[in-house]
LUMTIDREN-520342 format. One record per residue (C-alpha): residue number from 1; x, y, z. Coordinates in pm, 1 decimal, always signed. Layout:
<r NUM, <X, Y, Z>> ...
END
This chain:
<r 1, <+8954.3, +9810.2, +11100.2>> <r 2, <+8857.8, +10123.4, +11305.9>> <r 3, <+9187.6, +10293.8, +11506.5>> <r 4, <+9179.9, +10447.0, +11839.5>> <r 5, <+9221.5, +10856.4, +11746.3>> <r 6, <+9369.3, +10905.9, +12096.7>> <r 7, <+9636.1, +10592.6, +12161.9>> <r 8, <+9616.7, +10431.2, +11788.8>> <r 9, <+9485.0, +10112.5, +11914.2>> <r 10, <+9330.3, +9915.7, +11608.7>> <r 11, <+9066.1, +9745.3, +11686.5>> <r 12, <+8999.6, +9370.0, +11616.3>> <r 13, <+8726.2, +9231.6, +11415.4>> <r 14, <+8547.4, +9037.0, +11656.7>> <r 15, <+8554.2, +9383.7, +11906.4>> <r 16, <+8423.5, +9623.7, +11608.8>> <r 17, <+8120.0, +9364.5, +11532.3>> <r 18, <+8053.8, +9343.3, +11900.8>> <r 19, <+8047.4, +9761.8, +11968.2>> <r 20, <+7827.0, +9746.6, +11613.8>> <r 21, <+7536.5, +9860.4, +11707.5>> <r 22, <+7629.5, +10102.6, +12017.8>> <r 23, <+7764.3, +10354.7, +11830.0>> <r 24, <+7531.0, +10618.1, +11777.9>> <r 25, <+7596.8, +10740.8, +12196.2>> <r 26, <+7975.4, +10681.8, +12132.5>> <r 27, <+8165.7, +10378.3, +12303.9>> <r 28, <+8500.3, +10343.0, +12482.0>> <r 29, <+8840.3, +10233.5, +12335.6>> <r 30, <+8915.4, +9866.2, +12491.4>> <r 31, <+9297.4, +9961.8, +12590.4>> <r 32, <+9263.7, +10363.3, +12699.2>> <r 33, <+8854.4, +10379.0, +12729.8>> <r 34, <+8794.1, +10737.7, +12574.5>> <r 35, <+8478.3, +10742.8, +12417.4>> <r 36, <+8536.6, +10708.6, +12046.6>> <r 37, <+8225.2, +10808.1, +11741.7>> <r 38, <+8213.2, +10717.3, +11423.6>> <r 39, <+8346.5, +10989.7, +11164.3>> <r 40, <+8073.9, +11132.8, +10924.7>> <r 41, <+8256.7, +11008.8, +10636.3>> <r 42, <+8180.7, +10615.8, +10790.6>> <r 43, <+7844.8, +10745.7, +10888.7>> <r 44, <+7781.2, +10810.3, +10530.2>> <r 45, <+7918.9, +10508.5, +10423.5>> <r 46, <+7702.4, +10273.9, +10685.4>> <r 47, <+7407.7, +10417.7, +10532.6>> <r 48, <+7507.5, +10457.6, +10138.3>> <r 49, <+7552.7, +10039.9, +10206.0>> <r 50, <+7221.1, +10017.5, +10313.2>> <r 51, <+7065.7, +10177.2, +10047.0>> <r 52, <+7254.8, +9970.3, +9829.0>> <r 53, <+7134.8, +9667.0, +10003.7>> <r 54, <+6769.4, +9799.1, +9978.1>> <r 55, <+6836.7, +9833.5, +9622.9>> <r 56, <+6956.1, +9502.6, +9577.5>> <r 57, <+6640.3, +9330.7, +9739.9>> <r 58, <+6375.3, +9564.1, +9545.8>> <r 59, <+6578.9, +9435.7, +9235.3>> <r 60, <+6508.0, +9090.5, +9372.1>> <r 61, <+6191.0, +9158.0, +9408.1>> <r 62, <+6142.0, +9312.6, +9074.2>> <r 63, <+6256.5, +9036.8, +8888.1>> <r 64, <+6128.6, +8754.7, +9054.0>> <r 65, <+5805.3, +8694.5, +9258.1>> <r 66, <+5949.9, +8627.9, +9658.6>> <r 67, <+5761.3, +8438.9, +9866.1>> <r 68, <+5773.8, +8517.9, +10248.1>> <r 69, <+6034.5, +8235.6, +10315.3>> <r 70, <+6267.6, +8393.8, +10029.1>> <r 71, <+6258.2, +8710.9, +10148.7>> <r 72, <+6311.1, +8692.7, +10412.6>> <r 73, <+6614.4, +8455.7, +10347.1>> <r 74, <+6735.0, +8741.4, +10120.9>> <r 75, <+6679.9, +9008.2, +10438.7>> <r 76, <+6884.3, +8764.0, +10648.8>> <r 77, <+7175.4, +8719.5, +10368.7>> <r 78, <+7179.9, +9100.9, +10269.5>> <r 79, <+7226.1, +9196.2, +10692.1>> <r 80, <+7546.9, +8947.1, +10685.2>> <r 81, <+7711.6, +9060.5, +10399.8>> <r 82, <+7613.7, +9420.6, +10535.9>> <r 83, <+7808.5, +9342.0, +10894.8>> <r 84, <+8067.3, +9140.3, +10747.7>> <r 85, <+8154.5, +9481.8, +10538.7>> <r 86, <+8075.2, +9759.2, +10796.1>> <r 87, <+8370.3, +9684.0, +11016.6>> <r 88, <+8612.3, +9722.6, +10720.2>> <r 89, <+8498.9, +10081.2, +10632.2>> <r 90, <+8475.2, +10234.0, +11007.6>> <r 91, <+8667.9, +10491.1, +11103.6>> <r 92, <+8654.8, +10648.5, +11464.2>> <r 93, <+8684.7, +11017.2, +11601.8>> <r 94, <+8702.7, +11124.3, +11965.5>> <r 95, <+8439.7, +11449.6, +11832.2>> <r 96, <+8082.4, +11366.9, +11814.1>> <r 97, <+7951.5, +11459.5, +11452.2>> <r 98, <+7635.9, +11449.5, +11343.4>> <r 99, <+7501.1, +11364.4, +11003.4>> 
END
């Protein structure tokens, strides 16, 4: 789970999948509200899982012909396992760093 840089607050689960998808501007720690980033080590790790999750569903799709109702059942399955993992492998800076 992501830690506060400035006061060391760890962040819960259910508060890290909620800030998810508002971190490219930054957002503030719940308990002292400095605007935290993610570090370009996680940034690189958010998008090295995606790839892999691509991957994965062009594998599908190699082996097996999808229909539109599987694939998109495999789209839906890959983006849960995808944000059930990100929150495990953030890490948070108070710098902004870009990729």
């Amino acid at each position: 789970m992501p830690t506060c840089e400035n006061c060391k607050y760890k962040w819960t689960y259910v508060q890290t999948i909620r800030v998810q998808f508002r971190f490219r501007g930054g957002i503030r720690c719940p308990n002292c509200h400095k605007r935290q980033y993610l570090t370009t080590k996680s940034q690189v790790t958010n998008v090295t899982i995606s790839l892999v999750m691509i991957y994965i569903l062009s594998f599908i799709n190699d082996k097996q012909t999808i229909t539109l109702i599987s694939g998109i059942l495999y789209i839906i399955a890959l983006t849960l396992i995808m944000q059930l993992v990100t929150p495990f492998v953030t890490t948070l800076t108070s710098r902004k760093s870009t990729l």
